[in-house]
Predicted model as a PDB file, atoms N, CA, C, CB and O in Angstrom, pLDDT in the B-factor column:
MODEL        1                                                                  
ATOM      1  N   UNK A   1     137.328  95.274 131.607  1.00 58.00           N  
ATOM      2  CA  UNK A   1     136.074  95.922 131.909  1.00 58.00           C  
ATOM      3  C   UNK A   1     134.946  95.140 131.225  1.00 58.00           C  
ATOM      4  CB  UNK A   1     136.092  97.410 131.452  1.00 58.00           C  
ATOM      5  O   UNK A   1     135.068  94.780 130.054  1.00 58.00           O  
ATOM      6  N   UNK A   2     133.759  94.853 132.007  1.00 62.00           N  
ATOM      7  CA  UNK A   2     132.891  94.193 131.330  1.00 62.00           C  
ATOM      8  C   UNK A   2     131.860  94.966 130.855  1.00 62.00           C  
ATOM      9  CB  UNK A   2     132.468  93.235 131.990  1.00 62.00           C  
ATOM     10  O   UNK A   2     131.428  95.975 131.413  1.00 62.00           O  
ATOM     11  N   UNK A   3     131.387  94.399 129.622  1.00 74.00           N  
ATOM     12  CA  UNK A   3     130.380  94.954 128.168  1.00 74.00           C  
ATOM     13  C   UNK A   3     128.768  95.237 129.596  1.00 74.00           C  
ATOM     14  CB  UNK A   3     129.978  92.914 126.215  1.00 74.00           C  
ATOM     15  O   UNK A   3     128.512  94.969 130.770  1.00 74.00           O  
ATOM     16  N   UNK A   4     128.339  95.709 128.773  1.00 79.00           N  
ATOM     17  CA  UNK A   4     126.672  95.338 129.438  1.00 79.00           C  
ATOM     18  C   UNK A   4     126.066  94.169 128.320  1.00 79.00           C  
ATOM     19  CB  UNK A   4     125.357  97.081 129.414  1.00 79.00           C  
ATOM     20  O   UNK A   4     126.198  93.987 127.110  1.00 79.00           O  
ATOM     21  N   UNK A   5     125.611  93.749 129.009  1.00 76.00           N  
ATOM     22  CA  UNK A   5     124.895  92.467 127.934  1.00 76.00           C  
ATOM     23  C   UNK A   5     123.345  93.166 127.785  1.00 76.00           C  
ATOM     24  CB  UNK A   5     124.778  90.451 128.852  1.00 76.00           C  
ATOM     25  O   UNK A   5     122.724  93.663 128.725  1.00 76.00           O  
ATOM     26  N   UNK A   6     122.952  93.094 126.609  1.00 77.00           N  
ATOM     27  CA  UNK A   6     121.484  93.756 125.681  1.00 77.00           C  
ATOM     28  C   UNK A   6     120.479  92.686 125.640  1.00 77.00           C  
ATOM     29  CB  UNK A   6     121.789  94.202 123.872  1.00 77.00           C  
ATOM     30  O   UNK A   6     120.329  91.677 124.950  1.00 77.00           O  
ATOM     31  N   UNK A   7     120.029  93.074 126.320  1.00 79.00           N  
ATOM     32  CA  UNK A   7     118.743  91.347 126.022  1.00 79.00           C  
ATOM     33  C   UNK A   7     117.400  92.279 125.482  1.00 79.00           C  
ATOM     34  CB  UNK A   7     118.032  90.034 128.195  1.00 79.00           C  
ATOM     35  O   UNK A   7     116.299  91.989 125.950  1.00 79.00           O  
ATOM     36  N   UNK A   8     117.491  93.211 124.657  1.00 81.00           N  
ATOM     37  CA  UNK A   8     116.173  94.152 124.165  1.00 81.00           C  
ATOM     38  C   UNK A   8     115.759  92.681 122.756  1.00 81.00           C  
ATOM     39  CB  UNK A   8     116.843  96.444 123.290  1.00 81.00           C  
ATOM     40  O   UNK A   8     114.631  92.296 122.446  1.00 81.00           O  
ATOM     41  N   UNK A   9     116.877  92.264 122.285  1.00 78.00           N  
ATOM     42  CA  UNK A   9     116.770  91.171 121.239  1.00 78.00           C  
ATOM     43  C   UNK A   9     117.102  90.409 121.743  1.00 78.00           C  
ATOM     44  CB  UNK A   9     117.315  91.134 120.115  1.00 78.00           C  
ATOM     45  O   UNK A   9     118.248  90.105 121.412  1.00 78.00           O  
ATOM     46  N   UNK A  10     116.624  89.731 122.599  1.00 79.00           N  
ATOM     47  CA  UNK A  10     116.898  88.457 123.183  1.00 79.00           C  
ATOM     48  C   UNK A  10     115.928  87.280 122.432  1.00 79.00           C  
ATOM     49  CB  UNK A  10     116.619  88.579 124.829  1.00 79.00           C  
ATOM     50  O   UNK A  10     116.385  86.150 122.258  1.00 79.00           O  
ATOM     51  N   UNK A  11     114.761  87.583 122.065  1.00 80.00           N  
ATOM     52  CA  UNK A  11     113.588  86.869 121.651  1.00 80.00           C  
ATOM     53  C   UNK A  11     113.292  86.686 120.225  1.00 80.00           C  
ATOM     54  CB  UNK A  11     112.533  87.466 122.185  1.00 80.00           C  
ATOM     55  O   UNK A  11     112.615  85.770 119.760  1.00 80.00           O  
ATOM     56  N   UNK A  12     114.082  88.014 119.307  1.00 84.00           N  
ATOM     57  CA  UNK A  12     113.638  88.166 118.281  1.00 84.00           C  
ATOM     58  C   UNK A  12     114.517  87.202 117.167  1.00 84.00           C  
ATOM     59  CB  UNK A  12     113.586  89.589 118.129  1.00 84.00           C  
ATOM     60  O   UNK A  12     115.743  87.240 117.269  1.00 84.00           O  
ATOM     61  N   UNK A  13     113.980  86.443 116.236  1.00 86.00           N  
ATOM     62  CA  UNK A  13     114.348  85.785 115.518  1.00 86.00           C  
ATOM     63  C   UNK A  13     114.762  86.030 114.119  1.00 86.00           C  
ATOM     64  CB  UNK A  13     113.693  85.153 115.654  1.00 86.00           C  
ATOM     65  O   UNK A  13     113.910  86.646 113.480  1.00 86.00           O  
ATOM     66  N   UNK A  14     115.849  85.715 113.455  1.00 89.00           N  
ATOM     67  CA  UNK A  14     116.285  85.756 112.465  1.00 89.00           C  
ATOM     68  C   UNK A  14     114.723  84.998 111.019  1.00 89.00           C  
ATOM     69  CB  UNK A  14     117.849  84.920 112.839  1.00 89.00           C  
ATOM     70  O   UNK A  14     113.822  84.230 111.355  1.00 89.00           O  
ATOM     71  N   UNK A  15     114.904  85.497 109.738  1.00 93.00           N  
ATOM     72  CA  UNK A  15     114.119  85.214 108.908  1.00 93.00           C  
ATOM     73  C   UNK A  15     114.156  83.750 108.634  1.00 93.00           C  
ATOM     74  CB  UNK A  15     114.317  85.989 107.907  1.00 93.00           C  
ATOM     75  O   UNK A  15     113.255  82.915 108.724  1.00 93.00           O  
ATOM     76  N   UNK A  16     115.789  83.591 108.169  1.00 94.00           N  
ATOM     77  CA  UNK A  16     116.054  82.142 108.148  1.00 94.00           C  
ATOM     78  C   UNK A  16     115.870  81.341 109.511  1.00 94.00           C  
ATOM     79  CB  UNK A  16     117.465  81.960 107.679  1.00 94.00           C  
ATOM     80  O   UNK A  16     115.377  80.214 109.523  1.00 94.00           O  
ATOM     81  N   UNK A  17     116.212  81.867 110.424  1.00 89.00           N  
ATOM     82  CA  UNK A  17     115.345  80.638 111.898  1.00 89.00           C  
ATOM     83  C   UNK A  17     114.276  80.263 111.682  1.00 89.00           C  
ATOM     84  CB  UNK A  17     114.953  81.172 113.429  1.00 89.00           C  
ATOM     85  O   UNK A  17     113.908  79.207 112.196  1.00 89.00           O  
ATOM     86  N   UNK A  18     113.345  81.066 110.776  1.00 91.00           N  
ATOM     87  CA  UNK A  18     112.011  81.623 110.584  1.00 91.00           C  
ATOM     88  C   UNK A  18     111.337  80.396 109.897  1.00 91.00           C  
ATOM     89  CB  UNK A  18     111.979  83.063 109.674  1.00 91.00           C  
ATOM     90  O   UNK A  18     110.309  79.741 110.066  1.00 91.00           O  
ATOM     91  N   UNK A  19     112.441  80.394 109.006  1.00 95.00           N  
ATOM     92  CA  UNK A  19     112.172  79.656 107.666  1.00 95.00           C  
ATOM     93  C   UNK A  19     112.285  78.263 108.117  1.00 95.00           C  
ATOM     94  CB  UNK A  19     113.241  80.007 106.394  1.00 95.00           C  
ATOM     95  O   UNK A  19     111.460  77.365 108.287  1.00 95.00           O  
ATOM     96  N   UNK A  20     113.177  78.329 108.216  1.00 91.00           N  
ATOM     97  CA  UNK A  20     114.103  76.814 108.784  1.00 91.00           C  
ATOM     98  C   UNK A  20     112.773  75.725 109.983  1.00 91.00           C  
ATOM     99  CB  UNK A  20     116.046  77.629 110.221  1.00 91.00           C  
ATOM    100  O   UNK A  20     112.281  74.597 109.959  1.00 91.00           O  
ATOM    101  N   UNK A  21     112.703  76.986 110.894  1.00 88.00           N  
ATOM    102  CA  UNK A  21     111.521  76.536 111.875  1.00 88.00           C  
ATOM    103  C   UNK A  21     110.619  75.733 111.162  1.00 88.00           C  
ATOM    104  CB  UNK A  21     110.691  77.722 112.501  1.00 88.00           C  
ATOM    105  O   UNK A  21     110.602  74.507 111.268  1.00 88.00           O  
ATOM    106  N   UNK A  22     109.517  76.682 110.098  1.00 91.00           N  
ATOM    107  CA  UNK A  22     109.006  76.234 109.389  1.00 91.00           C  
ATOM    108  C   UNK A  22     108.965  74.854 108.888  1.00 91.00           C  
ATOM    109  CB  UNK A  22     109.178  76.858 108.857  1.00 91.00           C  
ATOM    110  O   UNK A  22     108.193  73.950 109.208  1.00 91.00           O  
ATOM    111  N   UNK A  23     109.931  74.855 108.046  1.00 91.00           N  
ATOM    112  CA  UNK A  23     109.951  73.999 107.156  1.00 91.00           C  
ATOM    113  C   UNK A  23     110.081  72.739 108.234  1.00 91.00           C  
ATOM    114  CB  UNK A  23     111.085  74.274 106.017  1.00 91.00           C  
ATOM    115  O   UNK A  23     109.080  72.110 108.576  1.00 91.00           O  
ATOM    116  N   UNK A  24     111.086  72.506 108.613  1.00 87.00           N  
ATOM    117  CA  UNK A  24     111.489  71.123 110.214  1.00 87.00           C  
ATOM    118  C   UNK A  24     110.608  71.036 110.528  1.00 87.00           C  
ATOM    119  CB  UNK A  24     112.366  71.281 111.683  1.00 87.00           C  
ATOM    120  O   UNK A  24     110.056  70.001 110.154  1.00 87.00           O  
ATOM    121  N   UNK A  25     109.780  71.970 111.415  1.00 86.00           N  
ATOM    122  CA  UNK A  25     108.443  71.273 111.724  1.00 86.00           C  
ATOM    123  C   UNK A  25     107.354  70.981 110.932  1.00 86.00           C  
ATOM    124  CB  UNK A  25     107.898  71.849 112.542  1.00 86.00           C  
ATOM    125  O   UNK A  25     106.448  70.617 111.682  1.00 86.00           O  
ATOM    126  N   UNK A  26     106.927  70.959 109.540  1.00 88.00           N  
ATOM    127  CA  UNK A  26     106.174  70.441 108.560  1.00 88.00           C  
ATOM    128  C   UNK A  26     106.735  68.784 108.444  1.00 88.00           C  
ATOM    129  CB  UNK A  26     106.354  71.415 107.170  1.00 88.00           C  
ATOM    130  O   UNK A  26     106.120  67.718 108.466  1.00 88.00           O  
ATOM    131  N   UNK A  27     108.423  69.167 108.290  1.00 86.00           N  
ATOM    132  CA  UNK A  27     108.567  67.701 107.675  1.00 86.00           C  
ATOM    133  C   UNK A  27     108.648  66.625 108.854  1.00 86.00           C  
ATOM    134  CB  UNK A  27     109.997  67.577 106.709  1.00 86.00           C  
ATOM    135  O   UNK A  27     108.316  65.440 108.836  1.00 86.00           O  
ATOM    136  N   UNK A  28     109.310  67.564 110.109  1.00 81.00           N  
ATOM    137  CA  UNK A  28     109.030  66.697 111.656  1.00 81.00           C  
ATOM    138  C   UNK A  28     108.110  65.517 111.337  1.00 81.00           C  
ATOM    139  CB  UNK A  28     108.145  67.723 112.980  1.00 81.00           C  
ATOM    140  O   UNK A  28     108.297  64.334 111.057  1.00 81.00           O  
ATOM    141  N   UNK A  29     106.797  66.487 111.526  1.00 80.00           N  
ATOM    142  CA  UNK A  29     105.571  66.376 112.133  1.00 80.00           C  
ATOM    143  C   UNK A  29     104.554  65.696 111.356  1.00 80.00           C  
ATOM    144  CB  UNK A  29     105.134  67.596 112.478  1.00 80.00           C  
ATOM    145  O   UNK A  29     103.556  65.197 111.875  1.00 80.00           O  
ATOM    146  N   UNK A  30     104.869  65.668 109.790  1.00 84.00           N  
ATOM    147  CA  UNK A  30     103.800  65.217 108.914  1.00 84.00           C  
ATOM    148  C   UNK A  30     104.520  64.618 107.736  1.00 84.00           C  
ATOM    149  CB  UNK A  30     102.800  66.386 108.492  1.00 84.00           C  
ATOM    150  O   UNK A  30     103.814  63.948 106.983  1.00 84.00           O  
ATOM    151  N   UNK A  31     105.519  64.711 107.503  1.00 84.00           N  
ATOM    152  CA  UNK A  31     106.106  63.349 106.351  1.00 84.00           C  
ATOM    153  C   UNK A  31     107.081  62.435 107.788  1.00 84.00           C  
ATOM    154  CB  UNK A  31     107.667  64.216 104.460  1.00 84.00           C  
ATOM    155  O   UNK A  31     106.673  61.346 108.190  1.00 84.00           O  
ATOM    156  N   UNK A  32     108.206  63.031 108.323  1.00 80.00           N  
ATOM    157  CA  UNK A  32     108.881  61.757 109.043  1.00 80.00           C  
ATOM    158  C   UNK A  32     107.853  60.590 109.876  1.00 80.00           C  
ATOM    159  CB  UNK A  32     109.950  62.423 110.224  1.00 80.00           C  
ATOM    160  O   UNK A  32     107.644  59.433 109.511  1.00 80.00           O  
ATOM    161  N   UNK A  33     107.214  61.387 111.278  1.00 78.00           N  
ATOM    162  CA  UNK A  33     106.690  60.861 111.947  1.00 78.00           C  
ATOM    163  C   UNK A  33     104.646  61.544 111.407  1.00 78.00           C  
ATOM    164  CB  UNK A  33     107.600  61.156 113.454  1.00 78.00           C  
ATOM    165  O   UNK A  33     104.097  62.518 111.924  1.00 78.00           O  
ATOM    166  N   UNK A  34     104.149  60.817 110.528  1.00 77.00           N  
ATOM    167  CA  UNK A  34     102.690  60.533 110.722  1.00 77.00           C  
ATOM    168  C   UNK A  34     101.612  61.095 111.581  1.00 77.00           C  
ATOM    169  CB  UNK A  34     102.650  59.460 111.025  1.00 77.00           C  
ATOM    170  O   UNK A  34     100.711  61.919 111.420  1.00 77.00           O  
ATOM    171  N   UNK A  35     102.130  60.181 112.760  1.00 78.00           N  
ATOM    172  CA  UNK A  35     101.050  60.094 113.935  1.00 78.00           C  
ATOM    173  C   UNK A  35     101.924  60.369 115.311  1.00 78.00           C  
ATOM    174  CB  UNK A  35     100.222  58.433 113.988  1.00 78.00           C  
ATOM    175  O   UNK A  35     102.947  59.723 115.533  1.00 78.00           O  
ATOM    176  N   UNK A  36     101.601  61.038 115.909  1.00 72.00           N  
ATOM    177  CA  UNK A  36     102.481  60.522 116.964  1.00 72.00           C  
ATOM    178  C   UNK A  36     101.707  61.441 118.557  1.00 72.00           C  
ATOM    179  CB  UNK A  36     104.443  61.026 116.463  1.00 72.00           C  
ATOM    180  O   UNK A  36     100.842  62.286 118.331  1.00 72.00           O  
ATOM    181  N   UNK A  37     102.067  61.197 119.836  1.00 78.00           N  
ATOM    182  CA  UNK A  37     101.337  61.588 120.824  1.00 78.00           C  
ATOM    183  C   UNK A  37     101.755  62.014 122.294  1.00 78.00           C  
ATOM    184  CB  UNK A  37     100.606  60.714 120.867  1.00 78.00           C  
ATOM    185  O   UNK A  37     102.180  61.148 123.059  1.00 78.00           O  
ATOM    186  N   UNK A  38     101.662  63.103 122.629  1.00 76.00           N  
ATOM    187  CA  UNK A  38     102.140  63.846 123.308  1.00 76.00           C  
ATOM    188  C   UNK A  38     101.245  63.515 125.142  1.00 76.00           C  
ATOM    189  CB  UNK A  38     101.971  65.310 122.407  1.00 76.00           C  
ATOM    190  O   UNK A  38     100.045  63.738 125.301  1.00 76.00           O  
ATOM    191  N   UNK A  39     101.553  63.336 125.524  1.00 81.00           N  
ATOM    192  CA  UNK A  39     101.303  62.762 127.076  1.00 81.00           C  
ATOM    193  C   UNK A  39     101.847  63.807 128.118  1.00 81.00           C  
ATOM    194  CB  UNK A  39     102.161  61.227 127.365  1.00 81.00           C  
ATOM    195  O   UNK A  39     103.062  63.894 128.290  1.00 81.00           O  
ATOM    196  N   UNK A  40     101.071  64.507 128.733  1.00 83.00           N  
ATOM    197  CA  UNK A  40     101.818  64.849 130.330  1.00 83.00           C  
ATOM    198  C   UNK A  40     102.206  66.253 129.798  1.00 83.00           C  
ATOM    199  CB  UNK A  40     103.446  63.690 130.990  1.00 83.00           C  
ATOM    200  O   UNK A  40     103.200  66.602 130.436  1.00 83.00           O  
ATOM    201  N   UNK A  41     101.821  67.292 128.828  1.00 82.00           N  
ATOM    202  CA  UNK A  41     101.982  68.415 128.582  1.00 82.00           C  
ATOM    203  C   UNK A  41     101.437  69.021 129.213  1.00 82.00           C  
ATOM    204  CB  UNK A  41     101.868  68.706 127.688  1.00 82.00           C  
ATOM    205  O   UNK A  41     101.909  70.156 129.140  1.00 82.00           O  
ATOM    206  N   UNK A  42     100.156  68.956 130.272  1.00 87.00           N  
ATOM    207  CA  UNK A  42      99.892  69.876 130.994  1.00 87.00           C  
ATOM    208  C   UNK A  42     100.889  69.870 132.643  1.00 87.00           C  
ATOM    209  CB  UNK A  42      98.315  69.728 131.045  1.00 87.00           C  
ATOM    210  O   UNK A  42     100.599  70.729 133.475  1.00 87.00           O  
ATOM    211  N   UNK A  43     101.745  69.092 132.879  1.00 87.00           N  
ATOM    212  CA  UNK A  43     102.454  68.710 133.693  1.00 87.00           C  
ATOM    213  C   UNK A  43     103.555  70.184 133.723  1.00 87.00           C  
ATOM    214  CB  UNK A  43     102.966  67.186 133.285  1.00 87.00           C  
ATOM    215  O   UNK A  43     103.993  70.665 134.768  1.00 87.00           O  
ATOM    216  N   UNK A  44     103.840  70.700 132.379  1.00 83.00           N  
ATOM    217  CA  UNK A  44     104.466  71.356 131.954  1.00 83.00           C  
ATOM    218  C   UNK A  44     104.706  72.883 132.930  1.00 83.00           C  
ATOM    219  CB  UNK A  44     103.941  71.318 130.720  1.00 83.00           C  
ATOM    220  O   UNK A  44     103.944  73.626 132.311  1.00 83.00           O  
ATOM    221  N   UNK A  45     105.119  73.483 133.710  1.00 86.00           N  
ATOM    222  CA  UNK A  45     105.072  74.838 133.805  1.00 86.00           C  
ATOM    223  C   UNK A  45     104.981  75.895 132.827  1.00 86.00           C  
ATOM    224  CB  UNK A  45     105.925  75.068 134.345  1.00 86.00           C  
ATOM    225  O   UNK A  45     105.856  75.956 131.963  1.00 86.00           O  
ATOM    226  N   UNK A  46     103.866  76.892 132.848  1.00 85.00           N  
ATOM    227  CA  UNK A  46     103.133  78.028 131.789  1.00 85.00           C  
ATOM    228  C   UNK A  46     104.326  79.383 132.477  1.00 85.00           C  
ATOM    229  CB  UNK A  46     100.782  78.383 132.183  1.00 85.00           C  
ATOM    230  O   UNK A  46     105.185  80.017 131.865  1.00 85.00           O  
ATOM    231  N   UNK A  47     104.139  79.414 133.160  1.00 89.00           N  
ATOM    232  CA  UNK A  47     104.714  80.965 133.957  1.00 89.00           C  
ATOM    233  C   UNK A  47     106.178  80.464 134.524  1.00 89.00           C  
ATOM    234  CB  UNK A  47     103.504  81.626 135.595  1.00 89.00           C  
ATOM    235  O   UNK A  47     106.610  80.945 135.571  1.00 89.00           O  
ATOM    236  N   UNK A  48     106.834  79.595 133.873  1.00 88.00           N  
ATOM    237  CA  UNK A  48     108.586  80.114 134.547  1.00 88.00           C  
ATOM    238  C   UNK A  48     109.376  78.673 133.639  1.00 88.00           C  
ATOM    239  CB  UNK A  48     108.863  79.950 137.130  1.00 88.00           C  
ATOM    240  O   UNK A  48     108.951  77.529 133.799  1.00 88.00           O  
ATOM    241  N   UNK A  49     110.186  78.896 132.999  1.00 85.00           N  
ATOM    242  CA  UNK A  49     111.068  78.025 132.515  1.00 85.00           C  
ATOM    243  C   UNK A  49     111.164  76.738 132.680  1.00 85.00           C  
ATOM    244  CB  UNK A  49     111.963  78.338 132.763  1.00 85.00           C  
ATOM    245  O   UNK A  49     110.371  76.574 133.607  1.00 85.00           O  
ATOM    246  N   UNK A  50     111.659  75.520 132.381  1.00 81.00           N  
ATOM    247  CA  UNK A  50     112.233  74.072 132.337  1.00 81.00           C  
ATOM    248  C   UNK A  50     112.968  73.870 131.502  1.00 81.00           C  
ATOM    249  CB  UNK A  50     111.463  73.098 132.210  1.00 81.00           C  
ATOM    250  O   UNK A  50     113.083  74.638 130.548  1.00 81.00           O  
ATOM    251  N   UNK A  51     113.761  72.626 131.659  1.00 81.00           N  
ATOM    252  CA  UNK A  51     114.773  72.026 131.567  1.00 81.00           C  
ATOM    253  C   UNK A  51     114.345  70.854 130.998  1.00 81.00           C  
ATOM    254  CB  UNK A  51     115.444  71.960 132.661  1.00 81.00           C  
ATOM    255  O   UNK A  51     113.949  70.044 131.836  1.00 81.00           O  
ATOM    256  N   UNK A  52     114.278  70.403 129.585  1.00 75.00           N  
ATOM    257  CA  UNK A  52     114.342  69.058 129.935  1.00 75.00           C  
ATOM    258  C   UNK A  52     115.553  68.476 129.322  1.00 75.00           C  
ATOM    259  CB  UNK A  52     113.124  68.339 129.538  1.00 75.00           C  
ATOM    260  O   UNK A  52     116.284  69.194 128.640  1.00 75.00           O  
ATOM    261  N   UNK A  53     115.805  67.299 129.503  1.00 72.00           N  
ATOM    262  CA  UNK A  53     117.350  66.451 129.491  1.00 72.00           C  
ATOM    263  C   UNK A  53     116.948  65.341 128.394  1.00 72.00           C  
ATOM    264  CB  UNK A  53     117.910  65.579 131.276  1.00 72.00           C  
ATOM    265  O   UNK A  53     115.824  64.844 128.464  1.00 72.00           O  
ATOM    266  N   UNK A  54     117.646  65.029 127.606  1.00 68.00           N  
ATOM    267  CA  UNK A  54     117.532  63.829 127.268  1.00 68.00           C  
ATOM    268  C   UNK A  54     119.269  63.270 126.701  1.00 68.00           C  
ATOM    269  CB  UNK A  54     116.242  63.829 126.130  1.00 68.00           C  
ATOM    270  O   UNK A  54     120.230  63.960 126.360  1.00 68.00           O  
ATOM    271  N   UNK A  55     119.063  61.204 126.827  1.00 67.00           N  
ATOM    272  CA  UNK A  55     119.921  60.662 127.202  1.00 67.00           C  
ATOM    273  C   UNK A  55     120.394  59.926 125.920  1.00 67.00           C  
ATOM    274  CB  UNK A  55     119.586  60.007 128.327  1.00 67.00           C  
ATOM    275  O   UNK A  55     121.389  59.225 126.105  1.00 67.00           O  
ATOM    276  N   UNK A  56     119.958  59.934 124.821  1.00 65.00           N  
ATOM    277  CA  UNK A  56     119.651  59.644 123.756  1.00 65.00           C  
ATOM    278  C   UNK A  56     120.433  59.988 122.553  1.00 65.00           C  
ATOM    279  CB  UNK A  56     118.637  59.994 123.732  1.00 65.00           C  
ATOM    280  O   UNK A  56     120.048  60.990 121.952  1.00 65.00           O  
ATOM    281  N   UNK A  57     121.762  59.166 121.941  1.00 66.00           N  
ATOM    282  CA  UNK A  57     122.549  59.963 121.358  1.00 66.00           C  
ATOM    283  C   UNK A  57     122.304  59.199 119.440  1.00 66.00           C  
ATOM    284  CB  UNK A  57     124.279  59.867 122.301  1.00 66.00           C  
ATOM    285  O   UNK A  57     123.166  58.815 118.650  1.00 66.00           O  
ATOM    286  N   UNK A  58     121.243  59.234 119.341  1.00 66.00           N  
ATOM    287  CA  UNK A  58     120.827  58.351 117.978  1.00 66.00           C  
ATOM    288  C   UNK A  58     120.707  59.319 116.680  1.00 66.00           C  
ATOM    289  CB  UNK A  58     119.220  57.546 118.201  1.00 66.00           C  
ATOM    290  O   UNK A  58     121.135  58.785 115.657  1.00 66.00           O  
ATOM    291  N   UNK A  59     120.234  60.572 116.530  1.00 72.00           N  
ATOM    292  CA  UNK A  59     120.257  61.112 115.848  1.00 72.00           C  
ATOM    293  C   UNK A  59     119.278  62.358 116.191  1.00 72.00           C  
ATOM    294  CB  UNK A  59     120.197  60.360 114.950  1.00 72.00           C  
ATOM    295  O   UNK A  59     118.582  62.290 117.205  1.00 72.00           O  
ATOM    296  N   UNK A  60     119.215  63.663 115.223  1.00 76.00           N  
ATOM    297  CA  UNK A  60     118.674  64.915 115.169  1.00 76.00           C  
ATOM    298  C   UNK A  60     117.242  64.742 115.480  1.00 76.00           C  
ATOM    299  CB  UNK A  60     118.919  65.578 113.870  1.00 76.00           C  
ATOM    300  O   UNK A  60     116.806  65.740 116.053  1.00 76.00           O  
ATOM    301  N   UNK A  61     116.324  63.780 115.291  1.00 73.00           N  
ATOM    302  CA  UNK A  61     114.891  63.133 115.464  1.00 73.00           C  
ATOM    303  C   UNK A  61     114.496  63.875 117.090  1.00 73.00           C  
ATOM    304  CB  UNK A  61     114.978  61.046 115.451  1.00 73.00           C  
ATOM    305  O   UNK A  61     113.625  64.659 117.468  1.00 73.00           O  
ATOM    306  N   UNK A  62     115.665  63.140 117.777  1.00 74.00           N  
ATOM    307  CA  UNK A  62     114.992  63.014 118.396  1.00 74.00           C  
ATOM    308  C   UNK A  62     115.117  64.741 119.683  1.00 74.00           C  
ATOM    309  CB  UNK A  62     115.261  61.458 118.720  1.00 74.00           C  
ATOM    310  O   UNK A  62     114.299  65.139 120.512  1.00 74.00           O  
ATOM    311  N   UNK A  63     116.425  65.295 119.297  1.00 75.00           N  
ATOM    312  CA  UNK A  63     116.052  66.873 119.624  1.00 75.00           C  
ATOM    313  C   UNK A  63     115.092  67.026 118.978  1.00 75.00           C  
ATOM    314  CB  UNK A  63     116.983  68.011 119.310  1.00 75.00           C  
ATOM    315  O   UNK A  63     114.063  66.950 119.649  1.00 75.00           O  
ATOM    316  N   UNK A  64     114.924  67.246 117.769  1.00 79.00           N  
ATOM    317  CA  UNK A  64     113.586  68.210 116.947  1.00 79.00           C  
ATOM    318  C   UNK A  64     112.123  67.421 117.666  1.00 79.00           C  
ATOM    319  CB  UNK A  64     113.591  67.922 114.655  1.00 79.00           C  
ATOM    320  O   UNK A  64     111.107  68.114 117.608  1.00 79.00           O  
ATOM    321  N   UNK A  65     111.995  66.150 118.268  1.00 76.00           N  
ATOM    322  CA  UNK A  65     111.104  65.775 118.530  1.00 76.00           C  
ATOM    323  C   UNK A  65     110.506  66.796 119.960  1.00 76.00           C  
ATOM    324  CB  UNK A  65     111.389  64.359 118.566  1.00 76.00           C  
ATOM    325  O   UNK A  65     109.292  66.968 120.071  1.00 76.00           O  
ATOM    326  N   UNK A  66     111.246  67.271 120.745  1.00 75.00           N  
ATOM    327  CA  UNK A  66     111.344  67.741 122.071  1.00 75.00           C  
ATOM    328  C   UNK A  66     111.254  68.687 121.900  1.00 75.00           C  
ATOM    329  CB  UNK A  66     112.228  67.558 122.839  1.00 75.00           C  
ATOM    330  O   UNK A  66     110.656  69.334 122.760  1.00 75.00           O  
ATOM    331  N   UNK A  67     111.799  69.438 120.637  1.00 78.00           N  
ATOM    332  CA  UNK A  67     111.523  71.246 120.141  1.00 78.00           C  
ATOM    333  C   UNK A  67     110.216  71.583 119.845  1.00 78.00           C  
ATOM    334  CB  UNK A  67     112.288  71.761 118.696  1.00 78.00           C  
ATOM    335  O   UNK A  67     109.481  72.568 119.903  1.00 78.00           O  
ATOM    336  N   UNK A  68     110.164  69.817 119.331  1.00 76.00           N  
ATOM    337  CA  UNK A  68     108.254  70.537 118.612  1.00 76.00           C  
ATOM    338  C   UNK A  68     107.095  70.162 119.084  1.00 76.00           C  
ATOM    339  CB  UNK A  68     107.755  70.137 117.045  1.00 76.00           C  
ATOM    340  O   UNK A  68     106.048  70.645 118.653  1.00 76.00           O  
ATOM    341  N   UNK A  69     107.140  69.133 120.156  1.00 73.00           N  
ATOM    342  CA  UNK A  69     106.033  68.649 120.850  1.00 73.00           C  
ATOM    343  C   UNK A  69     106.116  69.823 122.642  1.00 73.00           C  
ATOM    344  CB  UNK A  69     106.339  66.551 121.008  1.00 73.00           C  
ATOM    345  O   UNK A  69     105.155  70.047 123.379  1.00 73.00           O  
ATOM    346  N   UNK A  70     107.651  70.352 122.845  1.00 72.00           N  
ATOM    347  CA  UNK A  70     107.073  71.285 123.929  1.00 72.00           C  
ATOM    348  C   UNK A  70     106.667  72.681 123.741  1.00 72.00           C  
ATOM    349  CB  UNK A  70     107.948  71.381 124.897  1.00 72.00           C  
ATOM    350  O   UNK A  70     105.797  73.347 124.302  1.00 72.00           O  
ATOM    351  N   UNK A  71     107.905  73.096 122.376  1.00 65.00           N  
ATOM    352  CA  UNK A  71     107.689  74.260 122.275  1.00 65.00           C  
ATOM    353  C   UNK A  71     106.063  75.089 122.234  1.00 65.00           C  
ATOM    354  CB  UNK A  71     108.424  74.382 121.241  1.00 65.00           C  
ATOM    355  O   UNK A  71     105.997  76.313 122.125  1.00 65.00           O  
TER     356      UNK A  71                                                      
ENDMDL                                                                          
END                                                                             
């Protein structure tokens, strides 16, 4: 028999995500990478989801780069 799945907390975030968020994107954004520049964000859809892909298997940089320049 299947559960019902609860999505009332689907959105809501833990303290430590909270934290964690935080902190990654300080050190992302302003000790690793300096300067850096975001192109083609209005390209972006506002009102319904995307996908993006990347091909790139070098290290954590470069997810957190894609977390914090779309999010």
């Amino acid at each position: 028999m299947a559960k019902d799945l609860d999505f009332s907390t689907i959105n809501k975030k833990s303290l430590t995500y909270e934290l964690a968020y935080k902190y990654l994107h300080f050190v992302h954004n302003y000790v690793y990478y300096r300067q850096f520049r975001i192109t083609g964000r209005e390209n972006l859809p506002k009102d319904e989801g995307y996908l993006v892909i990347s091909n790139h298997q070098n290290s954590l940089n470069d997810a957190l780069g894609i977390l914090f320049t779309t999010g």
